[in-house]
Structures are given as structure tokens and as C-alpha cells.
C-alpha positions as CSV (number, residue, x, y, z in Angstrom):
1,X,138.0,152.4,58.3
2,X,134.5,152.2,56.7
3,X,135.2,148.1,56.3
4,X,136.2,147.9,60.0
5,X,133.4,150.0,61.2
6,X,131.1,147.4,59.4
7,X,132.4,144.7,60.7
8,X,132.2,145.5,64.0
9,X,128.5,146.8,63.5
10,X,127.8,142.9,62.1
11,X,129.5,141.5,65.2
12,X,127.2,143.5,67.6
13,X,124.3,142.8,66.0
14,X,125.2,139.1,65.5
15,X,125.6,139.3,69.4
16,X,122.7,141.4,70.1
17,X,119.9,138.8,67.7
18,X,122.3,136.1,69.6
19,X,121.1,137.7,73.4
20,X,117.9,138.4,72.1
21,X,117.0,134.7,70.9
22,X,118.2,132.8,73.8
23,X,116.5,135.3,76.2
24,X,113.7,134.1,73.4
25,X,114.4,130.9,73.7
26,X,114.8,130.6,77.9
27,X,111.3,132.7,78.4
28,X,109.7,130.6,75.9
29,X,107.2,128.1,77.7
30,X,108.1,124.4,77.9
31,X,104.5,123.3,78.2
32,X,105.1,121.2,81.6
33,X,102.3,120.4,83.5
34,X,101.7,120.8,87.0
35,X,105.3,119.7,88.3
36,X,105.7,119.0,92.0
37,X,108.9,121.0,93.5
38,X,109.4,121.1,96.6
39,X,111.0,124.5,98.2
40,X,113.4,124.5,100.9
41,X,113.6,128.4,101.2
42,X,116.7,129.1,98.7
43,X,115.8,130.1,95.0
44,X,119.2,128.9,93.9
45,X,117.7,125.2,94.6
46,X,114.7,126.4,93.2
47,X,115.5,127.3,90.6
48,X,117.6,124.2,89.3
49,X,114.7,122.3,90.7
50,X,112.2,123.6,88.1
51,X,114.9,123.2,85.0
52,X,115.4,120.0,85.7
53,X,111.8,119.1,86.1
54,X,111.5,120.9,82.6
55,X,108.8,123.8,84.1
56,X,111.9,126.5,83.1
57,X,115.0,126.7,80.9
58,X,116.8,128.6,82.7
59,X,117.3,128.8,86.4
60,X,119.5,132.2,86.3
61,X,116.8,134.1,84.3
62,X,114.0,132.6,87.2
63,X,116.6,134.0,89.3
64,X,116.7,137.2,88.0
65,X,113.1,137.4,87.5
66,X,112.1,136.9,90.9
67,X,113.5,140.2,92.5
68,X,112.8,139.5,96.3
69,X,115.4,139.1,99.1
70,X,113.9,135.7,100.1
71,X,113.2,132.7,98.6
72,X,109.9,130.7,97.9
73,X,108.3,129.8,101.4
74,X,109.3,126.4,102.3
75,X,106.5,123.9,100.9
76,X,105.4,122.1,98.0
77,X,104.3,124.0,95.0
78,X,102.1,122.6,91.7
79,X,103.7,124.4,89.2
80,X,103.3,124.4,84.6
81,X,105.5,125.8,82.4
82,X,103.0,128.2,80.8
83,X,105.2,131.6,81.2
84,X,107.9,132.6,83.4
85,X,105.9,135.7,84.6
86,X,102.8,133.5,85.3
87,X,105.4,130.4,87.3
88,X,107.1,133.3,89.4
89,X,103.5,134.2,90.4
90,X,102.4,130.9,91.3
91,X,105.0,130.8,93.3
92,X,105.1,134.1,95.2
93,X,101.9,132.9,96.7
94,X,103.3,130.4,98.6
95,X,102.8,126.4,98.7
96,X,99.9,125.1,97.4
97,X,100.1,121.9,97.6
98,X,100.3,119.1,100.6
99,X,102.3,116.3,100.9
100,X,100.2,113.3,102.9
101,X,101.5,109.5,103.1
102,X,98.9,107.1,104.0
103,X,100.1,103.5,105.7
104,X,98.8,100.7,104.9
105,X,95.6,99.5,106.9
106,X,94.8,103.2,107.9
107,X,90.7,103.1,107.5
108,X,88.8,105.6,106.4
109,X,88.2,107.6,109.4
110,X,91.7,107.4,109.8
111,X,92.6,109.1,106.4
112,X,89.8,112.1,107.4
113,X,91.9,112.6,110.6
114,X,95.0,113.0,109.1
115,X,93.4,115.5,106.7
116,X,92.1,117.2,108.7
117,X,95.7,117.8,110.6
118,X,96.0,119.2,107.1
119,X,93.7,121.7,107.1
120,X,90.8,119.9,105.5
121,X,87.3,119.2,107.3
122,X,87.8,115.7,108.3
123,X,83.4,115.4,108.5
124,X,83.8,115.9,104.9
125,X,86.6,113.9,103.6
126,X,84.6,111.3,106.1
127,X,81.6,111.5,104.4
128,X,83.0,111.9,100.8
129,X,84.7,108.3,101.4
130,X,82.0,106.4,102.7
131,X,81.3,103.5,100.9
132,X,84.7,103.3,99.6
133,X,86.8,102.0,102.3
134,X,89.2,99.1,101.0
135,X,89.8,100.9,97.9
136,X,91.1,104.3,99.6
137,X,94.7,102.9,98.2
138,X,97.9,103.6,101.0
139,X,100.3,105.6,99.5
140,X,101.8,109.4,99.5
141,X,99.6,111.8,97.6
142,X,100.3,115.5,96.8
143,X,97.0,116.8,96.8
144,X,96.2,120.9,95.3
145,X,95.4,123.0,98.7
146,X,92.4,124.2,96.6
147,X,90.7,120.5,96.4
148,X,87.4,119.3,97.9
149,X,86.6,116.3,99.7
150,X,85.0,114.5,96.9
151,X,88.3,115.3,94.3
152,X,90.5,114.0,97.8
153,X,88.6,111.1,97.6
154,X,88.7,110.3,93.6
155,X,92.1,110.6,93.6
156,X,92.7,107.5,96.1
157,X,90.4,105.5,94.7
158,X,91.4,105.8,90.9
159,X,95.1,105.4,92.5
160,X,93.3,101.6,93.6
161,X,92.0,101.0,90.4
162,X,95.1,102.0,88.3
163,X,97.4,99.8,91.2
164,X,95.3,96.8,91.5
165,X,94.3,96.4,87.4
166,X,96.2,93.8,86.8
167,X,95.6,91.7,90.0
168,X,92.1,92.1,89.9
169,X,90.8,91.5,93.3
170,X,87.4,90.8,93.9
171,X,85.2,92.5,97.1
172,X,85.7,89.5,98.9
173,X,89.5,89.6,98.1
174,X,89.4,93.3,99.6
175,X,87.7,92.2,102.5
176,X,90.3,89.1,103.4
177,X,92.5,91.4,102.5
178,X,91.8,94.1,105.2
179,X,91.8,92.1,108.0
180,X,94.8,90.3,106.4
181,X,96.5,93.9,106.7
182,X,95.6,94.4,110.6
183,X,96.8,90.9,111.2
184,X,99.8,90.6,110.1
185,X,103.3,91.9,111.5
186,X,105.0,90.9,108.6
187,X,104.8,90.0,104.5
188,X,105.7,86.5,105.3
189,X,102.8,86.1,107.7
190,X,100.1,87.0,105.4
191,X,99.6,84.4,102.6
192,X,99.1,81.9,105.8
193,X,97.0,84.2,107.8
194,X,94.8,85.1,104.7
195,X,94.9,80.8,104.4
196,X,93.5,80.3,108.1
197,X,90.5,82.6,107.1
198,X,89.7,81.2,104.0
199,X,90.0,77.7,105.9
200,X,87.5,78.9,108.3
201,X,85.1,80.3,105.9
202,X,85.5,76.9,103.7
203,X,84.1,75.0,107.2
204,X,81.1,77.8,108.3
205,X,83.7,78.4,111.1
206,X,83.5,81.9,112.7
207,X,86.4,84.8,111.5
208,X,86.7,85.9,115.1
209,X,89.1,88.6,114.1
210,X,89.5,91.5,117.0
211,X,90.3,93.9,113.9
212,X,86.6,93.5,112.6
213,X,85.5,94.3,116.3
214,X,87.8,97.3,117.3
215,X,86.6,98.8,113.3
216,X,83.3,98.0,114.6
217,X,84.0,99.8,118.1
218,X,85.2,102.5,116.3
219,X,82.7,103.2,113.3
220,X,80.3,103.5,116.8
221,X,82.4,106.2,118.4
222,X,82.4,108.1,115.4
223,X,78.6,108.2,115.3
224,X,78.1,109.5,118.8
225,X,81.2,111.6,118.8
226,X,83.6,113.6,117.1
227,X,85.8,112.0,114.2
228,X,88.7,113.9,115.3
229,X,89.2,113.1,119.2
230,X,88.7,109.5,118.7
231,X,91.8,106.8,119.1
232,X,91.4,104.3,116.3
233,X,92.4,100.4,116.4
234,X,92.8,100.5,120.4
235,X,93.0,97.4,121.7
236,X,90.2,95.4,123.1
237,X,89.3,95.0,126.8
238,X,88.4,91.8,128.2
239,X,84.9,90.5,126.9
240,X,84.4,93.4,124.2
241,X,84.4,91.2,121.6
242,X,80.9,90.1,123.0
243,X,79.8,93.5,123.9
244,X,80.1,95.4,120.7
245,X,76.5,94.4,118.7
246,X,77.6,95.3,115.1
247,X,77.2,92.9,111.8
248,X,81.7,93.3,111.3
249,X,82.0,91.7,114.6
250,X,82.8,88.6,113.1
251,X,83.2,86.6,116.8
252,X,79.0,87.3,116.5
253,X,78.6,86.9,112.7
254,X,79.3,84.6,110.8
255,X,81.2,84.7,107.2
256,X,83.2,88.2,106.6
257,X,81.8,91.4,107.4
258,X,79.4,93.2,105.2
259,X,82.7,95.5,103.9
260,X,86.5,95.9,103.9
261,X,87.5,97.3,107.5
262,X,90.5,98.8,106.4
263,X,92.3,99.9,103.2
264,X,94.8,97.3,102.6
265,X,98.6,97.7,100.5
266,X,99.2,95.4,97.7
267,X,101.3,92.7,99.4
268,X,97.7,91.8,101.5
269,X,95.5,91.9,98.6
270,X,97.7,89.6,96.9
271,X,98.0,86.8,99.9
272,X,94.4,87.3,99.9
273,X,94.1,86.3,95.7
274,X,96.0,83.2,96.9
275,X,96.1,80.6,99.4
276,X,99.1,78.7,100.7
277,X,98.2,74.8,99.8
278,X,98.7,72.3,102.5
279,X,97.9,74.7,105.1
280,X,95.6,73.2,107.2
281,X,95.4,75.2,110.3
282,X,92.2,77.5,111.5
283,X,93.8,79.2,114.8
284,X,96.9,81.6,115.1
285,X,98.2,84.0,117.5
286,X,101.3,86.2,118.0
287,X,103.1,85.4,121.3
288,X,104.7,88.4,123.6
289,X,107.9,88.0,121.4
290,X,105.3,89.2,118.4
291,X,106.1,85.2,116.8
292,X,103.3,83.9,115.3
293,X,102.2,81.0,116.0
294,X,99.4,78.7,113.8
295,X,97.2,75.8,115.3
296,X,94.8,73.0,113.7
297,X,92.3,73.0,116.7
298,X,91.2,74.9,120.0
299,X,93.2,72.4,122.4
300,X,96.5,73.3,120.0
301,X,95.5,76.8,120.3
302,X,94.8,77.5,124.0
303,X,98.5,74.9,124.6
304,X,100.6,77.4,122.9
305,X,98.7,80.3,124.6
306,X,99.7,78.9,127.7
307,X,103.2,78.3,127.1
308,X,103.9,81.4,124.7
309,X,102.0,83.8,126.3
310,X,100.5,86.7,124.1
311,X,101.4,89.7,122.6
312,X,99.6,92.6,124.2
313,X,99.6,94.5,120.9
């Protein structure tokens, strides 16, 4: 009786240190740092979502840690596997952090509007970024709900630097490379579009780009108005490329604006690194199908306009 007794005293506390050191083990931190998980509402998903990012061990101890009827509010959470307590309080707070995808060739003021659809001060993401247009690199950020303009701002820019290392692009490459990204309706066009420019520049021939005018246009309307009611990259009206006195208006200037006027993806800074050898033409258009269409001189140019019509955006 006495052995018996014994051994099932030995079992039950075999079990019990067994319980006791994978609860150990399961609350232990993992040591993650600030994981993005994304919350649709259920903390079943959750849950599973923050073991297999490696913030948790255990999604049914989350579970039963949480104790609330509802799951986390739908969102985007920044979470690190310091403690379980200290996660499940992160997380009752809600989302805290915001998803925002930037295309390629959005500018500067551009970027500050969409922030501020976000609920950032666009006038201050604005003003953070000046300067730094071409090099606000087009992608989708996560950004903390609790960070500043400046910190917005760092973050794209040493997103360009860490993306473009190994191409290395110079400021003029940036700059070919912006309009390059207006230009272009697709990647095939732009090694040949970023040729015509460099063609033109190699002869003291004018850019005449509209992009450089409408950025022009634009950076003007921002000054005497509001950043967030104004309609970027409209198209021009007939003689504005004349009318709007600014030193990007390249149909005015010569050589390529003072700065990029955009902030342009990879596949445009590279065409503008490189130029397509043989290609000898200095005009192009696209027609009202949206085909481009090159030319070696103005006679060429105005034929094709004439017979191909043009595309109206």
C-alpha cells in the first residue's frame, strides 16, 4: 500500500513540475522584436498569428490570457515578445500601427496627402520631406501611429538608400529618372524614353517634358493654398506650358530641372543608369491607343501626331 501510495505521489508530481515547466516554458519571452500582425477581429487567428511570427509560444495560453468576449480590434498591431502580460496589453489598446503603400512617381506632396488621410498633419510630413523628393522611395510602409513627421520621413529615405546601394544612382540619374517615371506607361518604354532625354541633353536640346510643368503647376498651388484640396499631376491646358514661370519647366529651361520631380521605383532609376545604344531619336508621344511612338525630328514628330492622334492622358 505504502509502495503504491508513493508511486502515485511521484507520478503527480512528475505531472505537476511537467505543467509547471511548459506553462514556464510558453510564458517565457521569445525576445521578438516589434512583429507586424495584422488582426481581423478573431483571437483564434491572432493568436496563431503571433506564434508563428515567434512574439508567443503558445496561442492557447494567449487565448486564455486574454479574458474578453471580443477579439483585438481589426488593425495592424507592432508587437515584441517581452512578456505575455505586457503583448496582451499592447494589444488591448488597439492598432497602433498603419499600413500605407506608396506608387511609384507619387511626389512629395503627394505622400503628405495620403498621410494625412491617415491621420498625420500633411503641412508637416510636407515640410519634413522637403529637399528629399526623388529619394522618398515607393513602397508599402508600416509606420508606429506614435511617429513624427521627421521619423515618417527617415524611414523612406533610408528605405532609398538601403534599395538603390548597389545601383548607385547619381542626382542627375534621380532626376532622369523622375520624369522617366511620369513618362512612361510601361517598363519596356523607359530605357528609350530615359534615351530620348539624354539625347536631348547631349545636343543643348530643350526636355520639354509636361511632367516637369504640371510638378511646377503644382509646387505653386501648394504655396498659395492648401496641400490637402489640391489635385496633383492634372493635365495641362492648352498654352500652360508657356504660362507657368518656374526653373522645372523645362519647355522654358534648359537642361533638367534643379531637382527630382517625383520619387521614382527602381525599374526607372535603372533605364535612367543606362541608355539604349543606337537610339537616335529626340521626340516621342503616346497616341490615343496609349502606343508610343518615337521620332528623329519635329516634321517626324508633328506626321505621326497627325495620323495617330494623341492620348489625352
Amino acid at each position: 500500500m505504502k509502495k503504491t501510495f508513493l508511486i502515485v505521489a511521484g507520478a503527480l508530481l512528475f505531472l505537476i513540475l511537467g505543467v509547471l515547466l511548459t506553462l514556464y516554458f510558453n510564458i517565457k519571452p521569445t525576445g521578438a522584436k516589434d512583429e507586424i500582425i495584422e488582426s481581423s477581429g478573431d483571437i483564434g487567428n491572432f493568436s496563431v498569428s503571433l506564434a508563428q511570427k515567434g512574439v508567443i509560444r503558445s496561442p492557447l495560453i494567449f487565448r486564455l490570457m486574454w479574458r474578453g468576449e471580443e477579439g483585438p480590434k481589426e488593425g495592424y498591431y507592432t508587437v515584441s515578445g517581452t512578456s505575455l502580460r505586457s503583448i496582451v496589453a499592447t494589444v488591448k489598446e488597439g492598432p497602433n500601427v498603419t499600413k500605407v503603400t506608396f506608387p511609384e512617381g507619387f511626389s512629395l506632396a503627394q505622400i503628405a496627402q495620403r498621410l494625412g488621410n491617415r491621420g498625420w498633419k500633411s503641412e508637416e510630413i510636407y515640410k519634413a520631406g522637403e529637399g528629399k523628393e526623388g529619394k522618398l522611395f515607393p513602397d508599402t510602409y508600416f509606420f508606429k501611429n506614435s511617429a513624427g513627421a521627421e521619423e515618417v520621413i527617415s524611414i523612406l529615405t533610408n528605405n532609398f538608400e538601403a534599395r538603390t546601394k548597389s545601383i548607385a544612382p547619381s542626382e542627375q540619374d534621380i532626376i532622369i529618372a523622375s520624369i522617366v517615371e511620369r513618362e512612361a506607361k510601361n517598363d519596356e518604354e523607359r530605357l528609350k524614353i530615359a534615351t530620348v532625354y539624354k539625347n536631348r541633353l547631349k545636343i543643348g536640346m530643350k526636355l520639354e517634358s509636361d511632367p516637369t510643368v504640371q510638378y511646377a503647376r503644382d509646387k505653386k498651388l501648394i504655396n498659395d493654398g492648401e496641400l490637402t484640396n489640391i489635385e496633383m499631376w492634372q493635365p495641362l491646358s492648352p498654352g500652360e506650358t508657356k504660362r507657368v514661370i518656374s526653373p522645372f519647366n523645362t519647355y522654358l529651361n534648359g537642361g533638367l530641372p534643379p531637382s527630382p520631380i517625383c520619387n521614382p521605383g527602381l525599374k526607372s532609376i535603372e533605364a535612367a543608369k543606362g541608355e539604349e545604344v543606337g537610339f537616335e531619336y529626340l521626340f516621342f508621344f503616346h497616341d490615343k491607343d496609349r502606343v508610343i511612338r518615337f521620332s528623329k525630328n519635329y516634321n517626324e514628330h508633328r506626321q505621326l501626331i497627325l495620323e495617330y492622334g494623341v492620348s489625352g492622358s
